[in-house]
FIKEBA-124297 format. One record per residue (C-alpha): residue number from 0; residue in one letter; x, y, z. Coordinates in Angstrom, 3 decimals, decimal comma, always signed. Example, Ala and Ser with C-alpha at 12.3 -4.5 7.8 and 13.67 -1.06 7.14 Angstrom:
BEGIN
@doke = 0&vexvex = A&u = +12,300&v = -4,500&w = +7,800
@doke = 1&vexvex = S&u = +13,670&v = -1,060&w = +7,140
***
This chain:
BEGIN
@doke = 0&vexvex = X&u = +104,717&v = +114,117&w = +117,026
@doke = 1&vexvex = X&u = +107,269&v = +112,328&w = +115,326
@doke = 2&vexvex = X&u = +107,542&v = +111,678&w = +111,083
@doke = 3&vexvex = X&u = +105,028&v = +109,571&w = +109,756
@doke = 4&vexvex = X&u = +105,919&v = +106,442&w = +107,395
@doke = 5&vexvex = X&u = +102,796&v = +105,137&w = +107,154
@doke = 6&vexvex = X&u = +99,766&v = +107,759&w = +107,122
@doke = 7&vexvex = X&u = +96,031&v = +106,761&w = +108,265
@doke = 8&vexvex = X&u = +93,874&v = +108,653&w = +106,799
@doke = 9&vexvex = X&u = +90,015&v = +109,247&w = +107,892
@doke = 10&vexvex = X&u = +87,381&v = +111,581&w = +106,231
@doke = 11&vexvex = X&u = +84,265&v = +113,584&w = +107,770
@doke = 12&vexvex = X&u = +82,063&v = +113,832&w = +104,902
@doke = 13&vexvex = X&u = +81,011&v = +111,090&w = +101,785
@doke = 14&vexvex = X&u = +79,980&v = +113,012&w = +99,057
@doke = 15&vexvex = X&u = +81,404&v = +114,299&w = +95,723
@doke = 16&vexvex = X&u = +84,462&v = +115,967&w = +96,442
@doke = 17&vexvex = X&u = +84,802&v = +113,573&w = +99,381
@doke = 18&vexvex = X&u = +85,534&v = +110,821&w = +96,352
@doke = 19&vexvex = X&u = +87,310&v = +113,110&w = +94,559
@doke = 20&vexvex = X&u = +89,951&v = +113,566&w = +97,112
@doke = 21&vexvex = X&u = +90,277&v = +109,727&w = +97,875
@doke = 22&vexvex = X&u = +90,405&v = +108,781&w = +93,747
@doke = 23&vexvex = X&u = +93,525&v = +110,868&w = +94,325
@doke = 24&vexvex = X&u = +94,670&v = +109,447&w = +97,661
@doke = 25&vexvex = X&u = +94,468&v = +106,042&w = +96,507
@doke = 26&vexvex = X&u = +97,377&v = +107,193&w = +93,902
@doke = 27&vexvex = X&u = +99,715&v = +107,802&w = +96,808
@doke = 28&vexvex = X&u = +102,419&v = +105,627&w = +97,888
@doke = 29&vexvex = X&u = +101,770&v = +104,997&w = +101,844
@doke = 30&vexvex = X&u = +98,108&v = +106,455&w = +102,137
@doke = 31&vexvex = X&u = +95,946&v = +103,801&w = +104,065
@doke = 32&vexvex = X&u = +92,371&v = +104,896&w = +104,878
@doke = 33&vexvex = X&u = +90,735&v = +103,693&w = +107,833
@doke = 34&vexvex = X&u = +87,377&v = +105,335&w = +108,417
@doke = 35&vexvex = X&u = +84,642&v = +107,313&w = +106,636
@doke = 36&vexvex = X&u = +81,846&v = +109,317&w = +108,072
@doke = 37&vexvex = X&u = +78,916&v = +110,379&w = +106,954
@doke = 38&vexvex = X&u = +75,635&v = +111,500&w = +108,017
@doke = 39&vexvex = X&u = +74,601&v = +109,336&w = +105,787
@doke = 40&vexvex = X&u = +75,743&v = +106,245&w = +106,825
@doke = 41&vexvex = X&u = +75,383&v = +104,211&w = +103,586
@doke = 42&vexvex = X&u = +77,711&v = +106,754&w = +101,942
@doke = 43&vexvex = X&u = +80,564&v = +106,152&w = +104,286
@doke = 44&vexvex = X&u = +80,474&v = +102,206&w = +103,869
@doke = 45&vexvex = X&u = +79,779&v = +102,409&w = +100,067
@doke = 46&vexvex = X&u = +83,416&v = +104,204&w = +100,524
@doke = 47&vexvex = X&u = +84,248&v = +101,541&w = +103,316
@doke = 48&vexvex = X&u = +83,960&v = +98,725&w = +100,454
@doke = 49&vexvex = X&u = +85,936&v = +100,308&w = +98,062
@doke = 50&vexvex = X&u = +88,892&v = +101,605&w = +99,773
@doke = 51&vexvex = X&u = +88,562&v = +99,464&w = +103,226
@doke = 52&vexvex = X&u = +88,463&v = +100,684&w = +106,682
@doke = 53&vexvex = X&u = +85,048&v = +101,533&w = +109,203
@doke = 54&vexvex = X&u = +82,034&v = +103,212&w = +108,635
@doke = 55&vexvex = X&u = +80,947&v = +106,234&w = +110,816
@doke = 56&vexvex = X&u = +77,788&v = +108,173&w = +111,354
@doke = 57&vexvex = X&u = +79,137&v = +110,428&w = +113,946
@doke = 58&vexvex = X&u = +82,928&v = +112,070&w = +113,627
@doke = 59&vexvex = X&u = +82,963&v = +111,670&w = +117,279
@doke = 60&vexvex = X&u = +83,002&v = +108,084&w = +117,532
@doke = 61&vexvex = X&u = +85,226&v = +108,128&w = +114,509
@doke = 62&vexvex = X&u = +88,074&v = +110,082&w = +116,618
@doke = 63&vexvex = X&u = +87,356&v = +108,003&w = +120,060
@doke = 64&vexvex = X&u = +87,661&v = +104,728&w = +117,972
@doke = 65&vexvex = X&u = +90,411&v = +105,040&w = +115,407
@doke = 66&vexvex = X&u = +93,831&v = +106,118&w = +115,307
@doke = 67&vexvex = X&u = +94,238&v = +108,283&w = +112,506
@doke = 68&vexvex = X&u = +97,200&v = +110,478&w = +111,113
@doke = 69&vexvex = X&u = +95,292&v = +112,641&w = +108,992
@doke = 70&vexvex = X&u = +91,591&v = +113,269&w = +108,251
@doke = 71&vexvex = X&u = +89,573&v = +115,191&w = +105,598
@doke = 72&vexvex = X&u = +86,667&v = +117,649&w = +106,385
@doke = 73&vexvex = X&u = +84,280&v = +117,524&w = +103,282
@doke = 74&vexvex = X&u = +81,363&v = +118,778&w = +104,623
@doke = 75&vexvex = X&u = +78,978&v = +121,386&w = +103,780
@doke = 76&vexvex = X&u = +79,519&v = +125,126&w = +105,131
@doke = 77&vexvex = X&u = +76,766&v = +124,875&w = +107,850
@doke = 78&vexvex = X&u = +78,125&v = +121,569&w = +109,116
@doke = 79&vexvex = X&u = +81,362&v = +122,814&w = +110,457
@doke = 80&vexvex = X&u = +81,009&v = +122,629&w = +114,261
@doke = 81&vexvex = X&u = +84,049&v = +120,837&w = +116,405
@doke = 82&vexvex = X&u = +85,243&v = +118,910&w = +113,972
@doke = 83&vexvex = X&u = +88,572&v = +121,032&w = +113,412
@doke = 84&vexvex = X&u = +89,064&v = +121,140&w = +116,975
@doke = 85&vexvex = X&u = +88,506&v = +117,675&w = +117,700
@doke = 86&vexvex = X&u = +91,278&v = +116,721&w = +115,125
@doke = 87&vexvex = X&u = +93,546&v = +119,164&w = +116,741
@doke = 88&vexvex = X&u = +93,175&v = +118,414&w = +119,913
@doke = 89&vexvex = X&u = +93,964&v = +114,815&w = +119,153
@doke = 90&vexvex = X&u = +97,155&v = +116,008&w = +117,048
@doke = 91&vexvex = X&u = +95,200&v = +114,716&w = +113,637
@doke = 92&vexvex = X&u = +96,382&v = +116,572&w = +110,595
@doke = 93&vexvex = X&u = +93,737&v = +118,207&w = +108,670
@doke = 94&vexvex = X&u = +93,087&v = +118,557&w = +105,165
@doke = 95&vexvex = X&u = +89,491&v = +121,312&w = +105,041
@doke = 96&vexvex = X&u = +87,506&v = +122,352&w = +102,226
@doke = 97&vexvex = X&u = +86,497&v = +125,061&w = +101,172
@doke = 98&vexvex = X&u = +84,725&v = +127,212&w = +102,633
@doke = 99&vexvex = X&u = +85,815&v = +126,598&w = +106,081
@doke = 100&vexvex = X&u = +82,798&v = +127,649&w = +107,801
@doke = 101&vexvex = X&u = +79,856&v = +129,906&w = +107,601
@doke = 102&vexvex = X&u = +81,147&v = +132,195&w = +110,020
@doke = 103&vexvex = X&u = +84,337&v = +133,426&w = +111,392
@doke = 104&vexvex = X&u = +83,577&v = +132,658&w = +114,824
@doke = 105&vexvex = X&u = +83,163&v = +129,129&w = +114,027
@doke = 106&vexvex = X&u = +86,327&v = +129,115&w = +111,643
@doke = 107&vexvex = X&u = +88,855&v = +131,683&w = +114,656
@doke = 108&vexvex = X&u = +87,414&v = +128,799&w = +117,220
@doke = 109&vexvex = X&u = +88,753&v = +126,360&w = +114,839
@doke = 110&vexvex = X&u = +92,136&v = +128,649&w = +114,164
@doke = 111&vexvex = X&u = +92,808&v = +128,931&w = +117,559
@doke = 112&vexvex = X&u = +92,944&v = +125,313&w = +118,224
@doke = 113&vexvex = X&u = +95,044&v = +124,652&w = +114,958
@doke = 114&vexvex = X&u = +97,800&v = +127,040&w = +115,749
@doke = 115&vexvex = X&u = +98,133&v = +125,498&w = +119,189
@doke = 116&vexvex = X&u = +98,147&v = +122,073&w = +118,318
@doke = 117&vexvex = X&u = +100,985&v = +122,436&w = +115,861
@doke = 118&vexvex = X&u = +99,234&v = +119,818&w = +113,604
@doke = 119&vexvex = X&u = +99,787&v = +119,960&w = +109,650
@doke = 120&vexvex = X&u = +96,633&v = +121,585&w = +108,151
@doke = 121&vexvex = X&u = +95,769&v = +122,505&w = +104,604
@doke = 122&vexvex = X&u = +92,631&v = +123,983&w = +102,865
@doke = 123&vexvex = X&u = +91,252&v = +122,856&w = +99,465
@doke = 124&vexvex = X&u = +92,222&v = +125,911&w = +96,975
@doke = 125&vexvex = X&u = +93,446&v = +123,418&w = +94,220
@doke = 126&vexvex = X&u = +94,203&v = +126,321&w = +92,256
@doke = 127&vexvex = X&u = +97,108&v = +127,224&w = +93,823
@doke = 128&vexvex = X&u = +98,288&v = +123,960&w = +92,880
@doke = 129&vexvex = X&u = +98,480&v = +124,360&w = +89,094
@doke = 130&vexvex = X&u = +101,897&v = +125,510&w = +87,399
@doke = 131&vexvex = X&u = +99,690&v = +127,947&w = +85,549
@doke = 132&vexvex = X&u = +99,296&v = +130,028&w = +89,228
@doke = 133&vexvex = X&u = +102,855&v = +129,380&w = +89,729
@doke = 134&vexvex = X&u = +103,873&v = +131,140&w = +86,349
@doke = 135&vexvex = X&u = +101,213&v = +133,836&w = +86,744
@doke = 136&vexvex = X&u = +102,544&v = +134,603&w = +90,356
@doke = 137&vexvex = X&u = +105,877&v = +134,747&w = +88,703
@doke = 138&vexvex = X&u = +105,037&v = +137,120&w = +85,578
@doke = 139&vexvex = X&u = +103,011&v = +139,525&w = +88,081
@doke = 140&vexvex = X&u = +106,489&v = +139,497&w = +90,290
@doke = 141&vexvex = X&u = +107,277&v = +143,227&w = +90,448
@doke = 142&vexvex = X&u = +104,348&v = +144,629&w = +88,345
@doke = 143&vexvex = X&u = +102,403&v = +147,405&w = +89,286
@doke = 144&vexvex = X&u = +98,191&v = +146,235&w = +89,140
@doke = 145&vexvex = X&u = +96,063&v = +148,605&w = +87,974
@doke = 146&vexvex = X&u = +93,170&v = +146,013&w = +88,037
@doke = 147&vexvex = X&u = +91,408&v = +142,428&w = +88,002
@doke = 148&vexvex = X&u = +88,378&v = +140,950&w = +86,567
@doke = 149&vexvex = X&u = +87,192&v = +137,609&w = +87,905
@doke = 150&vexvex = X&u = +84,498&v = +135,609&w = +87,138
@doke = 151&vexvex = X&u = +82,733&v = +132,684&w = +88,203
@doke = 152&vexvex = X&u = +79,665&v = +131,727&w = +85,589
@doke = 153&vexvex = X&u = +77,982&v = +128,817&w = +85,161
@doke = 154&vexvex = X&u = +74,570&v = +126,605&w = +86,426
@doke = 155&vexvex = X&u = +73,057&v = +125,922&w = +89,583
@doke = 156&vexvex = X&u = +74,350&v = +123,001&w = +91,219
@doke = 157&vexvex = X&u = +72,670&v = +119,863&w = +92,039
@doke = 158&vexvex = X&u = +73,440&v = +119,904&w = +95,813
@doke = 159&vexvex = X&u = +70,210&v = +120,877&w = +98,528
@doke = 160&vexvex = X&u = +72,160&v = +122,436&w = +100,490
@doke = 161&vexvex = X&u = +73,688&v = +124,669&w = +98,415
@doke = 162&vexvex = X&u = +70,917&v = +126,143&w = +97,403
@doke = 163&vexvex = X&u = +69,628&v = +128,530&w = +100,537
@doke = 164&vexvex = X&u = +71,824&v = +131,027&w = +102,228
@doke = 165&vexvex = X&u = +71,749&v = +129,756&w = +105,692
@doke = 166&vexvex = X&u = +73,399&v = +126,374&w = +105,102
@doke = 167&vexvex = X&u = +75,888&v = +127,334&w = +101,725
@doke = 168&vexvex = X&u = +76,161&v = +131,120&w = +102,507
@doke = 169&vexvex = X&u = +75,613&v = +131,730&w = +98,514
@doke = 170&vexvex = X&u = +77,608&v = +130,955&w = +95,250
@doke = 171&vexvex = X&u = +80,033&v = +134,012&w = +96,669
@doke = 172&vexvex = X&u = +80,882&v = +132,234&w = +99,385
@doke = 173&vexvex = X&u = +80,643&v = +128,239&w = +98,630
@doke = 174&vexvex = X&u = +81,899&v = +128,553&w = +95,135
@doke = 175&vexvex = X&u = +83,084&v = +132,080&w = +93,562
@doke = 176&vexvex = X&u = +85,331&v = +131,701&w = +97,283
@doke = 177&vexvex = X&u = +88,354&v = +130,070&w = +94,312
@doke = 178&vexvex = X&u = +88,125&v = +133,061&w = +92,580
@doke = 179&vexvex = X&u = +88,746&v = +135,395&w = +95,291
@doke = 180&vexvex = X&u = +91,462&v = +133,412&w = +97,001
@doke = 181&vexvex = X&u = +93,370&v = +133,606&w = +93,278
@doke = 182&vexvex = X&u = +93,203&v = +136,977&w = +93,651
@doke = 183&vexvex = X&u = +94,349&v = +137,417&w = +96,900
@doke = 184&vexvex = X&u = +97,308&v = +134,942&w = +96,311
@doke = 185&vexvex = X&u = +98,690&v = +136,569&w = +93,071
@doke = 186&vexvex = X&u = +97,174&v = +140,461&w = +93,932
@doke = 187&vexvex = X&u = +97,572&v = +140,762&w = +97,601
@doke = 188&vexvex = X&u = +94,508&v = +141,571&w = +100,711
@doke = 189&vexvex = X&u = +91,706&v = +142,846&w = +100,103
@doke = 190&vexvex = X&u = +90,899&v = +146,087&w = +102,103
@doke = 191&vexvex = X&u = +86,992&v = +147,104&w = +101,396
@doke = 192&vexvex = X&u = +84,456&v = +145,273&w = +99,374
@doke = 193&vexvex = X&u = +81,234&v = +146,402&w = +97,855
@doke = 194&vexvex = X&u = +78,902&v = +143,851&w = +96,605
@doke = 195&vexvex = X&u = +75,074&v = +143,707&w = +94,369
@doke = 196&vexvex = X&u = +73,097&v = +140,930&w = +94,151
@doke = 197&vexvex = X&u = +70,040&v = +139,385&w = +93,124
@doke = 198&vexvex = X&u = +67,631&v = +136,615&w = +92,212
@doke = 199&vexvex = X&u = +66,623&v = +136,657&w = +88,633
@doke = 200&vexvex = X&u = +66,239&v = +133,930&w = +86,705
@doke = 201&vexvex = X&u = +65,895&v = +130,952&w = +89,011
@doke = 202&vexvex = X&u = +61,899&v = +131,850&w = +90,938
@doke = 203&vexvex = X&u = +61,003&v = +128,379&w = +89,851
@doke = 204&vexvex = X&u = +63,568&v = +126,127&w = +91,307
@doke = 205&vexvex = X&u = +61,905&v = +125,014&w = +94,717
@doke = 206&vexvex = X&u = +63,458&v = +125,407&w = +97,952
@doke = 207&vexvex = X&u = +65,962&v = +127,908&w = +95,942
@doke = 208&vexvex = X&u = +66,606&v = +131,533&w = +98,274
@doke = 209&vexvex = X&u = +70,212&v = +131,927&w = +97,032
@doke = 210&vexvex = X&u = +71,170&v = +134,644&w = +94,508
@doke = 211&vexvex = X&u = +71,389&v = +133,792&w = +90,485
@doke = 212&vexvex = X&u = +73,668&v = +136,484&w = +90,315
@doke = 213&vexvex = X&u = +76,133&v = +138,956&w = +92,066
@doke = 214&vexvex = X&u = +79,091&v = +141,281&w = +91,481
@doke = 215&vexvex = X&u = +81,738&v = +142,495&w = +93,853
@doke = 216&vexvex = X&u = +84,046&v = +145,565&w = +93,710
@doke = 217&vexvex = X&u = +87,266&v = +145,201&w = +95,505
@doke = 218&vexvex = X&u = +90,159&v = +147,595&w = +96,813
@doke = 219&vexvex = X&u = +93,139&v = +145,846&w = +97,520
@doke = 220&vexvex = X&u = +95,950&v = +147,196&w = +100,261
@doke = 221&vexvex = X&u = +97,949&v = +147,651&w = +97,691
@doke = 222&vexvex = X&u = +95,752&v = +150,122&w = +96,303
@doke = 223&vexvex = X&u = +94,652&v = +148,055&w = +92,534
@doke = 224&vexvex = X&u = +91,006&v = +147,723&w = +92,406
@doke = 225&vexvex = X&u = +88,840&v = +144,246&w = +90,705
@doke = 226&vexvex = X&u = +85,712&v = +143,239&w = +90,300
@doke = 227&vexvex = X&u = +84,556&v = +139,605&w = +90,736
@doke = 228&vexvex = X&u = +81,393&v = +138,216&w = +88,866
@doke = 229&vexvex = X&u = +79,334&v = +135,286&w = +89,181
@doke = 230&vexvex = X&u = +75,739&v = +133,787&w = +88,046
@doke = 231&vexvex = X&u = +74,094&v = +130,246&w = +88,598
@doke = 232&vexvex = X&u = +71,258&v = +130,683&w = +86,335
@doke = 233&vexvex = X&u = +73,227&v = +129,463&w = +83,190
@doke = 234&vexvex = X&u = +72,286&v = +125,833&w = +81,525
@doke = 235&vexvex = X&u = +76,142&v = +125,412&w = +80,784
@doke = 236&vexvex = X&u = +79,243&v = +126,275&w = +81,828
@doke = 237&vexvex = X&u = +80,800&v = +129,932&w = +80,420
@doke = 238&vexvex = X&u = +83,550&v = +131,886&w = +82,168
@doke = 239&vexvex = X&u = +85,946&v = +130,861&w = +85,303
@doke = 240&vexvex = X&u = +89,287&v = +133,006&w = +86,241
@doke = 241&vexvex = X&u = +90,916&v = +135,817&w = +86,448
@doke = 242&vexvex = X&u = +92,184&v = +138,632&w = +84,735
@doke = 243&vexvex = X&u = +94,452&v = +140,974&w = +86,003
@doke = 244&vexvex = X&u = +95,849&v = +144,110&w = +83,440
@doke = 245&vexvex = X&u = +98,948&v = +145,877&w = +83,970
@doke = 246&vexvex = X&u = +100,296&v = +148,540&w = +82,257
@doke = 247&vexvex = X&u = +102,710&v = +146,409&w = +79,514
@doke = 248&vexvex = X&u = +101,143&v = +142,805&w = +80,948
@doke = 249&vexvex = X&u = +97,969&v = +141,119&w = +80,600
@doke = 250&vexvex = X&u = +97,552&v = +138,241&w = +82,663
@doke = 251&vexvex = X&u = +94,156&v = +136,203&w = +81,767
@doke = 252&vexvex = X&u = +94,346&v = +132,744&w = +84,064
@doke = 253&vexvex = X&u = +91,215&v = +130,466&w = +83,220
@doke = 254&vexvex = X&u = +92,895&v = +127,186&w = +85,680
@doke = 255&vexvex = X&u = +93,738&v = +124,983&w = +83,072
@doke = 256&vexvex = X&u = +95,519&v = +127,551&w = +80,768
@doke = 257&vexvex = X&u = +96,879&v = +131,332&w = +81,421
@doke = 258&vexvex = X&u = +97,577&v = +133,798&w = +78,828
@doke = 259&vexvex = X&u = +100,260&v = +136,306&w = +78,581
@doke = 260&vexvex = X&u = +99,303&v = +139,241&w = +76,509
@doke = 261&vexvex = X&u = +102,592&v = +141,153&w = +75,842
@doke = 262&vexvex = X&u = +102,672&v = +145,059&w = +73,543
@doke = 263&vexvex = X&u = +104,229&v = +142,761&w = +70,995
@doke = 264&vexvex = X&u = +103,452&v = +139,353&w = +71,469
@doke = 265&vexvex = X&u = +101,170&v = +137,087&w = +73,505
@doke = 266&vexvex = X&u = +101,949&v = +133,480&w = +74,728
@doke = 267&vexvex = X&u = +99,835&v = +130,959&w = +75,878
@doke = 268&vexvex = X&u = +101,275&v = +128,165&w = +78,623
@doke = 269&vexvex = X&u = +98,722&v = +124,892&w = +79,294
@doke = 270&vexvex = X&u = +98,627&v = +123,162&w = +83,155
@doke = 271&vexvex = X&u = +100,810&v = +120,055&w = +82,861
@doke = 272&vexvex = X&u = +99,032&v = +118,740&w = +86,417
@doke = 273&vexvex = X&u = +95,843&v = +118,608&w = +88,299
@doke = 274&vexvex = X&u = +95,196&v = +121,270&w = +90,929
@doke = 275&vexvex = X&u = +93,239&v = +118,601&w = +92,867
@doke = 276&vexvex = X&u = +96,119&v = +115,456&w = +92,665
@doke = 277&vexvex = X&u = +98,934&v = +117,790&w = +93,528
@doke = 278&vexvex = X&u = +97,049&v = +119,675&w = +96,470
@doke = 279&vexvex = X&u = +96,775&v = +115,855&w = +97,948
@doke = 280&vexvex = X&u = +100,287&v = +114,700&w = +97,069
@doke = 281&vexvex = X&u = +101,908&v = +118,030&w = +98,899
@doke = 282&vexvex = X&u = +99,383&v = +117,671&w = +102,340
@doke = 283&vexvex = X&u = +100,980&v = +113,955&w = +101,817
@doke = 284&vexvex = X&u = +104,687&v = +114,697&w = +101,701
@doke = 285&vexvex = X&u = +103,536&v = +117,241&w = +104,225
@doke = 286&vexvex = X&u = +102,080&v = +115,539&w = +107,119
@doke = 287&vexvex = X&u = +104,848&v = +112,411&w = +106,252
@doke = 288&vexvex = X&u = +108,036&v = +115,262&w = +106,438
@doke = 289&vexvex = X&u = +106,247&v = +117,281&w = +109,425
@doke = 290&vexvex = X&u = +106,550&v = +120,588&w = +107,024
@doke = 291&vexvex = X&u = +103,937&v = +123,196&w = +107,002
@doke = 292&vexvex = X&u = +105,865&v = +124,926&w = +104,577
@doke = 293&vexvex = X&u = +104,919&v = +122,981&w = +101,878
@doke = 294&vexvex = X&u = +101,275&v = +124,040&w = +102,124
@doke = 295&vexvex = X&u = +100,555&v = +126,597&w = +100,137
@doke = 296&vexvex = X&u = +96,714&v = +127,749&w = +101,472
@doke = 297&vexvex = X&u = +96,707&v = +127,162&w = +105,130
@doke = 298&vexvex = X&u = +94,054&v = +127,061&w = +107,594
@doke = 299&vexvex = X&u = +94,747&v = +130,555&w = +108,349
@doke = 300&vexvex = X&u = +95,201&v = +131,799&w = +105,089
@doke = 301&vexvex = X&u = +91,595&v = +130,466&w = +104,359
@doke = 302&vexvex = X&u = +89,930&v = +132,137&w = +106,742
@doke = 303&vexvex = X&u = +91,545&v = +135,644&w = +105,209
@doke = 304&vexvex = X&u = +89,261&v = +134,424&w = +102,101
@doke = 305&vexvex = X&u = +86,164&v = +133,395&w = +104,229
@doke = 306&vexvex = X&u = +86,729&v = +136,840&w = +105,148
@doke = 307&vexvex = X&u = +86,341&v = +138,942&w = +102,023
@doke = 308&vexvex = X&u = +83,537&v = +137,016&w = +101,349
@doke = 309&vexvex = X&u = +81,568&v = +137,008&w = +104,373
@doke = 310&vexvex = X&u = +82,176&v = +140,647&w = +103,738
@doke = 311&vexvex = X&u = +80,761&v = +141,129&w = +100,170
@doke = 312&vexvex = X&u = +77,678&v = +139,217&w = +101,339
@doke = 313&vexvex = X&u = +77,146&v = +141,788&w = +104,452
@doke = 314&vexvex = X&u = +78,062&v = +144,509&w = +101,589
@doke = 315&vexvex = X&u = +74,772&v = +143,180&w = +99,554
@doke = 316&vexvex = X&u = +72,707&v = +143,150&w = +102,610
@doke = 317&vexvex = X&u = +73,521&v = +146,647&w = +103,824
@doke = 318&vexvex = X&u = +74,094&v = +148,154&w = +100,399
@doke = 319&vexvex = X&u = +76,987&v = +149,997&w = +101,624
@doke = 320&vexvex = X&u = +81,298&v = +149,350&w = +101,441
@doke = 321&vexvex = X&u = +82,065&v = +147,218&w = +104,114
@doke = 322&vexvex = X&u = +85,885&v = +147,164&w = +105,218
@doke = 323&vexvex = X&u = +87,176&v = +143,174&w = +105,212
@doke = 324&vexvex = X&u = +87,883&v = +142,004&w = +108,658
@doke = 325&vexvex = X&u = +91,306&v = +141,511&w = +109,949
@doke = 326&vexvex = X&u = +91,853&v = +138,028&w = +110,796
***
């Protein structure tokens, strides 16, 4: 494949974070979108109108018709099937949200074809985007963790889907999944996981069989241990980051802002960009310069996170440690 000047972008999926992702794309210098697709067909040519290209129904047609460069996957966890190895196997850069699927069979089927293909893929962790990640990574450089507290608290969204196991896989795995990457980027792998969960607040939301709230214990390789919180039962938003305590550091990294708690001092640094613009404008300069290296949460490198996640949720099923798969 040679460097692309112009790139044609498609997307697999309509919805919210679907727009979000082409508000941003539109920003970019040499982005030209060509097709949207969307099990709901009026979705994709509401999209079609604004930004111009064809509509789609069915991301098969979508790669036998168009020539693309690039395409996003915005679809729910449960939806992931072929559409990974369909890009790959037509040499079609990927951008993938997260999760990447709701199992790692469906996600190593997907790796396999990825790493073979050679293509440009990236996965939707905006936080690793932000300067404040960059400076945390950069302030942790050479510490010694003892441990991390992470949290993910808020309401229930508005999405069906994300509301029963079998299609989201549970606010650990569809949501609180940002939390744990952060840790793993800035902490290192996770080893073993324990997890509790339960439903306690939220009987009277129909067609609801996910959990209001859950905690995971962690034990990294490295040998700090963390804990990871979240709850969808709240009516407004309360707590999202990570804290990680050293012996003579503090970090406390809440996306938009990170906090440096010193013996003698403490110093507060704000996010000068968005995670979501810049993870867009890198997969860009990416796919245009044919460099991987730019990406800084690869397909791969998502499906370590699917991992630890997957894992906590077997952990609250069996009510035992489970040991993270090595993927």
């Amino acid at each position: 494949m040679c460097e692309v000047i112009a790139m044609r972008v498609g997307f697999i999926g309509a919805g919210g974070i679907a727009r979000l992702h082409m508000q941003n794309l539109s920003k970019i210098e040499g982005v030209e979108f060509v097709a949207f697709c969307d099990v709901v067909k009026e979705r994709a040519e509401e999209c079609a109108r604004q930004y111009g290209g064809k509509a789609y129904d069915d991301h098969r047609q979508m790669f036998d018709s168009e020539e693309l460069d690039a395409v996003y996957i915005c679809i729910p966890p449960v939806a992931h099937s072929d559409q990974e190895v369909m890009a790959a196997q037509a040499g079609v850069h990927i951008f993938v949200e997260k999760p990447v699927a709701l199992s790692l069979d469906v996600a190593l089927k997907a790796l396999d074809a990825i790493s073979s293909s050679g293509i440009i893929n990236s996965v939707g962790y905006h936080l690793r985007y932000l300067d404040t990640t960059e400076i945390a990574k950069e302030r942790l450089y050479g510490q010694t963790v003892g441990m991390a507290l992470g949290y993910y608290m808020g309401g229930l969204p508005g999405t069906p889907w994300w509301r029963r196991m079998e299609q989201s896989g549970g606010q650990i795995v569809e949501q609180t999944t940002h939390i744990f990457d952060l840790a793993r980027y800035i902490i290192g792998e996770v080893k073993y996981v324990c997890a509790a969960v339960a439903l306690r607040s939220l009987h009277d939301v129909p067609e609801l069989n996910v959990p209001d709230v859950g905690s995971v214990l962690l034990w990294f390789e490295n040998g700090a241990i963390g804990c990871i919180s979240n709850t969808c039962m709240l009516k407004r938003g309360h707590r999202f980051g990570l804290e990680v305590f050293c012996r003579e550091l503090v970090v406390e990294h809440y996306g938009g802002s990170v906090r440096f708690l010193y013996p003698e001092r403490t110093e507060e640094i704000y996010s000068r960009r968005s995670g979501h613009a810049y993870e867009s404008e890198v997969f860009v300069k990416a796919v245009m310069e044919r460099n991987q290296s730019l990406i800084r949460s690869d397909y791969a490198d998502a499906v370590k996170t699917l991992a630890v996640t997957l894992a906590a949720n077997e952990s609250a099923q069996k009510g035992k440690r489970v040991e993270v798969p090595k993927v």
